[in-house]
C-alpha positions as CSV (number, residue, x, y, z in Angstrom):
1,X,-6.2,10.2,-33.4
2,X,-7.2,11.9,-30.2
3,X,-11.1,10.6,-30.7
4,X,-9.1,7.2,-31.5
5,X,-6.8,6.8,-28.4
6,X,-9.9,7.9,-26.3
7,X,-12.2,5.6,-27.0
8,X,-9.7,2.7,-26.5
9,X,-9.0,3.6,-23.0
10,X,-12.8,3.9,-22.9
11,X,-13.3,-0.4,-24.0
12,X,-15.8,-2.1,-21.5
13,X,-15.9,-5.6,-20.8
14,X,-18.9,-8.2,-21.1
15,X,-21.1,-5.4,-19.6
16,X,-20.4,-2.0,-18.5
17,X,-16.7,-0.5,-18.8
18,X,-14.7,1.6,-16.6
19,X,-12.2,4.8,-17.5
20,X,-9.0,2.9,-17.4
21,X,-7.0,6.1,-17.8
22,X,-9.1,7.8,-14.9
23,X,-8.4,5.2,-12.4
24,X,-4.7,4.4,-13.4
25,X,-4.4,7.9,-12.5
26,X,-6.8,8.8,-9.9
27,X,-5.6,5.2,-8.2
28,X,-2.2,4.5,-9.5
29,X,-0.4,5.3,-6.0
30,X,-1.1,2.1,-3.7
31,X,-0.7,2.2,-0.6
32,X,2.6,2.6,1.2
33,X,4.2,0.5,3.5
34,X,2.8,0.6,7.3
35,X,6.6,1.3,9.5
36,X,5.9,-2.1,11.0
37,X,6.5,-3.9,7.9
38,X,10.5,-5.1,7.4
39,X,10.0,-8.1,5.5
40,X,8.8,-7.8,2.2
41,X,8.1,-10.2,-1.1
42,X,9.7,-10.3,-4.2
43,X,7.5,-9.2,-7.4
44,X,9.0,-11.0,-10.8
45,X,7.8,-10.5,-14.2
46,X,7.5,-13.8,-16.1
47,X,7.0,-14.9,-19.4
48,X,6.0,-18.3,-21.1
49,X,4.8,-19.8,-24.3
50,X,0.9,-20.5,-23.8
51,X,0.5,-24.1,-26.4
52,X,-3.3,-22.8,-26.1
53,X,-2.9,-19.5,-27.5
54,X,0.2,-20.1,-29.6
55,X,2.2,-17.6,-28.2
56,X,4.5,-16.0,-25.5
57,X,2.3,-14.6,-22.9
58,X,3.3,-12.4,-19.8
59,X,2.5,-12.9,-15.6
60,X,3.7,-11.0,-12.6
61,X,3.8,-13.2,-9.0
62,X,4.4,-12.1,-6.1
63,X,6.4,-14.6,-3.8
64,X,6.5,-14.3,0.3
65,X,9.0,-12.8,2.3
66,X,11.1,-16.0,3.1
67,X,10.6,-18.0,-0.1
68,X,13.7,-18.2,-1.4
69,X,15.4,-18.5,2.3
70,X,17.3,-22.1,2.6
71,X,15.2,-22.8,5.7
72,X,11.9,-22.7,3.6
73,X,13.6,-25.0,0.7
74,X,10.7,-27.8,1.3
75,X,7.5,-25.3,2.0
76,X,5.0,-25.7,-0.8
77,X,2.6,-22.3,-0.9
78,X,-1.0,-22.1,-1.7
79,X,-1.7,-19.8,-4.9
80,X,-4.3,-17.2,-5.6
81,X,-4.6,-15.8,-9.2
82,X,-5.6,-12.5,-9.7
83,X,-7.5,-11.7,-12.6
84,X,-7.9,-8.0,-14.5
85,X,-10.7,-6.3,-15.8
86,X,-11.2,-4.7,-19.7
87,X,-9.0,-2.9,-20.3
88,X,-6.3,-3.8,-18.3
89,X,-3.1,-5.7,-17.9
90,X,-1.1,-8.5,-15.8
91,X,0.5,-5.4,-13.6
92,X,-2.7,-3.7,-12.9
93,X,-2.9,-5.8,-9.2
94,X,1.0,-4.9,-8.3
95,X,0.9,-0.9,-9.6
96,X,-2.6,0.3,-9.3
97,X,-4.0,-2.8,-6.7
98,X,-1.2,-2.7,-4.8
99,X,-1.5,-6.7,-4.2
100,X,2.4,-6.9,-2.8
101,X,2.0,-4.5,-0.2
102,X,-1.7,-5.9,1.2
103,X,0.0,-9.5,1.2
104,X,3.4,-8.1,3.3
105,X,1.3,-5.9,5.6
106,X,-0.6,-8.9,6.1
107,X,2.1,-11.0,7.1
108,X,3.6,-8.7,9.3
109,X,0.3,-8.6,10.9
110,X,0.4,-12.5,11.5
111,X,-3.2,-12.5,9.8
112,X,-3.1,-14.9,7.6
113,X,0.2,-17.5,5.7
114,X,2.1,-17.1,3.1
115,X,1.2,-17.4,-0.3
116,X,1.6,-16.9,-3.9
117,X,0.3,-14.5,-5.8
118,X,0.1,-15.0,-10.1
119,X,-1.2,-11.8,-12.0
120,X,-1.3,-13.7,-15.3
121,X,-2.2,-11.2,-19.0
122,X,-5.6,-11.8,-19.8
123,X,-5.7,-10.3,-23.4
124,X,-3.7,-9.8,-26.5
125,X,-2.8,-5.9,-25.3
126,X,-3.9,-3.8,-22.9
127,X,-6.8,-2.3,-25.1
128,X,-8.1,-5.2,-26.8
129,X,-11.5,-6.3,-26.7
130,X,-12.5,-8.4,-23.9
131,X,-11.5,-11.8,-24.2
132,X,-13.9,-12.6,-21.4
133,X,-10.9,-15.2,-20.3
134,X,-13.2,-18.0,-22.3
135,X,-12.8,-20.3,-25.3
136,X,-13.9,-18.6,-28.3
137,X,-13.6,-17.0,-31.4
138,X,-11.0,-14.8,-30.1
139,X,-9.2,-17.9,-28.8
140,X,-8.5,-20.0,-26.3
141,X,-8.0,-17.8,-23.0
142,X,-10.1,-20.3,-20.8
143,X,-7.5,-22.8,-21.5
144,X,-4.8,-20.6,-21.2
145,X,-5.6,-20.0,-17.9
146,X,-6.7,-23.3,-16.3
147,X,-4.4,-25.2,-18.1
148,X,-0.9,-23.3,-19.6
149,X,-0.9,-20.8,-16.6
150,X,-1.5,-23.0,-13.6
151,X,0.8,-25.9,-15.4
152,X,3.7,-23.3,-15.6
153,X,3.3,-21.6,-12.2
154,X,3.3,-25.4,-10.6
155,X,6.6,-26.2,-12.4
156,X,8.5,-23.5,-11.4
157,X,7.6,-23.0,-8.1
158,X,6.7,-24.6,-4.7
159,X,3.2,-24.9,-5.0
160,X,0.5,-26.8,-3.2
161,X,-0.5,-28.4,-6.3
162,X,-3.6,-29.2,-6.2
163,X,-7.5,-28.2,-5.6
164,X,-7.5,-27.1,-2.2
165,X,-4.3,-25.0,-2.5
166,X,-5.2,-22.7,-5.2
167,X,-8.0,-19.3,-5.3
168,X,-8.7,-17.9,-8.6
169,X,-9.9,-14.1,-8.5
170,X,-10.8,-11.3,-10.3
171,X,-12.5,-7.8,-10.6
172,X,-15.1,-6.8,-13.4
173,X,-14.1,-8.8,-16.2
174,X,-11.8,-10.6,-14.6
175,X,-14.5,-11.3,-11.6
176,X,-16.9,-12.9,-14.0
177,X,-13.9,-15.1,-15.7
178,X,-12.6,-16.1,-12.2
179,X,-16.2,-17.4,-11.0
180,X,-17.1,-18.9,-14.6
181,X,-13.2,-20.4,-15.2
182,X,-13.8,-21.9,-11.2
183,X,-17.1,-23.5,-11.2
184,X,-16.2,-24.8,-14.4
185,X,-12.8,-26.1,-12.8
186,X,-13.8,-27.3,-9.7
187,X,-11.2,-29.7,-9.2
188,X,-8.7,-27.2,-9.7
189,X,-9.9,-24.4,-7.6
190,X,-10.3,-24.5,-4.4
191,X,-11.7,-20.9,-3.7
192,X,-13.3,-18.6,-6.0
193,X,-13.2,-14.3,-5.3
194,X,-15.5,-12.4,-8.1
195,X,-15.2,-8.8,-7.1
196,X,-17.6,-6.3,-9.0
197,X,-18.1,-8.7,-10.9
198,X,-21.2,-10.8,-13.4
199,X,-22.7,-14.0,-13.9
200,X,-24.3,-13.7,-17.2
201,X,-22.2,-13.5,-20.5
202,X,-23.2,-11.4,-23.2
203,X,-23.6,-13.1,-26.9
204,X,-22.8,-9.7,-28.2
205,X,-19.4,-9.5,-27.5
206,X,-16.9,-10.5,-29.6
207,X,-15.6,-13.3,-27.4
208,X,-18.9,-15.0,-27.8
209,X,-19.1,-14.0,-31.9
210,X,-22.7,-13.5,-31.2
211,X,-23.5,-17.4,-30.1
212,X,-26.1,-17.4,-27.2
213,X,-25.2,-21.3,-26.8
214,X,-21.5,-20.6,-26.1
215,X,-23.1,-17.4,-23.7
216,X,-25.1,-19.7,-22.1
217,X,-22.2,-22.3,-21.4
218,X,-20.3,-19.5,-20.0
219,X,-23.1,-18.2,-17.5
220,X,-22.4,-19.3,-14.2
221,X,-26.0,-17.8,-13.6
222,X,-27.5,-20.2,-16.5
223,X,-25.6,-23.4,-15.4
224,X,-25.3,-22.9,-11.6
225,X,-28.4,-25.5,-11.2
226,X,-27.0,-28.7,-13.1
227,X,-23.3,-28.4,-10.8
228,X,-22.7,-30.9,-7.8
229,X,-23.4,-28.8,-5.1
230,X,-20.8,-31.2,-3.1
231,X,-17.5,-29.8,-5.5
232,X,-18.7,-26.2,-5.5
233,X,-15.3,-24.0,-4.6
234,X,-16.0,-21.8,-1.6
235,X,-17.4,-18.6,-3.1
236,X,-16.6,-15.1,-2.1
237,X,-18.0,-12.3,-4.2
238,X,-18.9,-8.7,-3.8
239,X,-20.0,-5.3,-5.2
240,X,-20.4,-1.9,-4.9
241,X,-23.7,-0.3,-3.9
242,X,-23.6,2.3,-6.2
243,X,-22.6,0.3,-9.3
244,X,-25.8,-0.4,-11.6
245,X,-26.1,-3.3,-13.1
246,X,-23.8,-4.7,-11.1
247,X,-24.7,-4.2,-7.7
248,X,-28.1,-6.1,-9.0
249,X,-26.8,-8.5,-11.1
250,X,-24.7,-9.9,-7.4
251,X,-27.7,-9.6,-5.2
252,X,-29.3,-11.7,-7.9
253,X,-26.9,-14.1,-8.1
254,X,-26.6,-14.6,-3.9
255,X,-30.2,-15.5,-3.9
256,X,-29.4,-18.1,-6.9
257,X,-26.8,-19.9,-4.2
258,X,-29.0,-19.4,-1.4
259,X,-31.8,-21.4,-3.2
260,X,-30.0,-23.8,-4.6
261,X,-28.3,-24.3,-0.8
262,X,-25.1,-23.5,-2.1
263,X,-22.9,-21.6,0.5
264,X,-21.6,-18.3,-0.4
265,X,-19.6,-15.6,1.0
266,X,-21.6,-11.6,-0.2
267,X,-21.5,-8.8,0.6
268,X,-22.3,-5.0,-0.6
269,X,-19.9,-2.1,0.3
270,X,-20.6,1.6,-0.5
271,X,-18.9,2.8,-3.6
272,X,-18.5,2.3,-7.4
273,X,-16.9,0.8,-10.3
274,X,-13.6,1.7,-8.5
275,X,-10.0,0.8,-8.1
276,X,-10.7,2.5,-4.5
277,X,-12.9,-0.2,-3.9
278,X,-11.4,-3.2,-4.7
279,X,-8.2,-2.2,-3.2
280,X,-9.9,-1.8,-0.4
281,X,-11.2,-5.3,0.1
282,X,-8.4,-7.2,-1.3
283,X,-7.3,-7.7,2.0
284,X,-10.5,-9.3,3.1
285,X,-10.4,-12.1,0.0
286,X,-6.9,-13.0,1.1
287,X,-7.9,-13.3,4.5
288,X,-10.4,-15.6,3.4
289,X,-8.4,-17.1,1.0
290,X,-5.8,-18.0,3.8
291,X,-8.3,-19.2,5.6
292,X,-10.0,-22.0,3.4
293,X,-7.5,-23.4,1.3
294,X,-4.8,-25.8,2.4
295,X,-2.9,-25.4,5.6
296,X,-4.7,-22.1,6.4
């Protein structure tokens, strides 16, 4: 049972895995407030039925300090999504990220505007296999997300509904599903944010049930060349420097964009396969976030 429990906390994504346990622990403290913070957001844990996966499925989001304020009643918000990695779970940006306290330091800061945050499930339980957030065998998670998810967050709240007011991200797994799920959306994402993340689907895994066409169709890397360059989403990826195969895998991929004339936002920090390290930059993607979609 021991061997058992170990190896689940142990499951890696498309490509190379991470210790959950390790980092939930090593990393599970974000932040704390900066004494010049006073305002702060409200964190909500939601659930809906998903018509694409035929069940209930759960999200966190994060709204602004000021959003429910009577003033504000007509402000519409641009949304980022926050994908997580495998394993991993919907609160994994609010209790080991930290996402709610980058966004209110932020604020109080006067660095960037307010906006929504939506930390949707990507899996059937924490430990699953990777659904790789795509259409496949073990369902319809692409669909989930891009359709269900986004359809649900714009009818309950006071969203800027549209292309240019919404940023879909993610880290690891969720880094490779928030570049693939956006350059296959492009008129639904405005702004994409892959961090430590890949560009090349594995056939191998089960969400793929060992099809190298449905791979392929997934690969941002493999289908990058047949897009309109002219309704590419603004691009902002990254990686650590010690984190083989990533850290190759990105530099690959930048040179892709750069030859194909595709702008691109890249960059290499030091450090691993780490909550550490995308903690760390999340403020950076928001910033840029802020910055290129609506009203920013």
């Amino acid at each position: 049972m021991i061997l058992l429990v170990l190896g689940l906390l142990l499951v890696a994504g498309g490509w190379m895995g991470y210790n959950y346990f390790e980092h939930r622990t090593l990393w599970g403290n974000p932040n704390t407030y900066p004494p010049f913070v006073t305002s702060f957001g409200a964190v909500n844990t939601k659930t809906f039925h998903s018509k694409a996966l035929g069940e209930s499925m759960t999200y966190d989001v994060y709204l602004p300090p000021g959003y429910n304020d009577p003033k504000n009643a007509s402000v519409r918000y641009p949304v980022v999504y926050l994908l997580h990695g495998a394993p991993g779970g919907y609160d994994d940006w609010i209790t080991v990220g930290g996402a709610n306290v980058e966004m209110d330091t932020l604020l109080a800061q006067k660095r960037l505007r307010p906006m929504i945050l939506v930390m949707p499930q990507g899996s059937p339980w924490r430990f699953a296999s990777s659904t790789e957030y795509v259409d496949g065998p073990l369902g319809k998670w692409e669909t989930y997300i891009s359709r269900d998810l986004v359809g649900e967050v714009d009818a309950s709240y006071r969203t800027l509904a549209a292309r240019d007011g919404r940023a879909i991200a993610g880290l690891s797994a969720g880094g490779y599903a928030a570049a693939n799920i956006g350059l296959r959306h492009p008129d639904e994402y405005g702004v994409i944010g892959s961090f430590s993340g890949y560009f090349t689907a594995q056939a191998h895994q089960p969400a793929f049930g060992g099809s190298r066409a449905l791979a392929a169709s997934n690969s941002p890397a493999s289908y990058l060349p047949k897009l309109n360059k002219k309704n590419v989403p603004d691009i902002y990826f990254y990686v650590g420097a010690s984190d083989p195969p990533y850290t190759a895998e990105n530099q690959k991929f930048a040179a892709q964009l750069k030859s194909q004339g595709i702008p691109y936002d890249f960059h290499v920090y030091p450090g691993g396969h780490t909550w550490s390290l995308w903690r760390d930059q999340l403020p950076n993607f928001l910033l840029y976030a802020s910055k290129n979609l609506k009203g920013g």
